[in-house]
N, C-alpha and C positions, 0 to 999 in steps of 0.2 A: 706738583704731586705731593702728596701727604704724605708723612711719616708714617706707619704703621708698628703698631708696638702687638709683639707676638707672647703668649704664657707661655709656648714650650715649641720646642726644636719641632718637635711634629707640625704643627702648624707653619713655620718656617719653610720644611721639606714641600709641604704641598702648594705652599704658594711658590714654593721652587720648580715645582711641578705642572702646574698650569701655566707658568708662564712659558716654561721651555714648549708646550704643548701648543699656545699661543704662537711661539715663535716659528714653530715649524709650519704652524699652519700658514702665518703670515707668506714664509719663503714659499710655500706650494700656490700659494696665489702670484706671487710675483714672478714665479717659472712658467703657471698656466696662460698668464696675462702676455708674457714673454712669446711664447711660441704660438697663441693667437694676433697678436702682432708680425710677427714674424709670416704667419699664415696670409694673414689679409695683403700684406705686400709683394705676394707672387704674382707673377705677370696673371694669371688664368684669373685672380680673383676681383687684382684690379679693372680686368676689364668686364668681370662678370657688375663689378658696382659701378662700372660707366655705363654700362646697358641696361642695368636696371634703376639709375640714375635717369637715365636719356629717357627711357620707358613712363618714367614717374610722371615726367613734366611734360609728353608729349599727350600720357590720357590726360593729365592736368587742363591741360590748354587745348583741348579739342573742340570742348564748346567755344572757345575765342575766337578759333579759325575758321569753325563752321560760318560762326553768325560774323563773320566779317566776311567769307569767301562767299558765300548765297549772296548777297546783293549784290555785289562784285559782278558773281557770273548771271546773275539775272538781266542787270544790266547791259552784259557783254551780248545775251543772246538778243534782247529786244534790239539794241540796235543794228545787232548782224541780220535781223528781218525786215528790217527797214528799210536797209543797204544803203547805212551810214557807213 
């Protein structure tokens, strides 16, 4: 960090001033950050993001199961006609 050379006290004060201003702002983030943490680790919400987790990957992969289960049961029915 650089030095900063100031002409008069006024300008001292204000840069006294923003940074306190700075500071606080800082701590209001690390409290909000705090109790949304705090939030997402309640039972209700963990398992609101395992279901919507489970959800993600199940539309994800539907077309996989489709186009793998249709031949599957295609096959399964021709040869239950058969009476293999």
């Amino acid at each position: 960090m650089e030095n900063k050379k100031y002409s008069s006290y006024a300008q001292i004060e204000l840069e006294l001033e923003i940074l306190k201003v700075e500071r606080e702002l800082n701590l209001k983030r690390v409290v909000l950050n705090v109790e949304k943490t705090k939030e997402s680790l309640l039972p209700k919400n963990i398992v609101k993001s395992f279901l919507g987790d489970y959800k993600s990957i199940v539309s994800n992969n539907i077309g996989t199961i489709i186009n793998i289960a249709i031949p599957i049961l295609i096959n399964w029915i021709t040869k239950s006609k058969r009476g293999h």
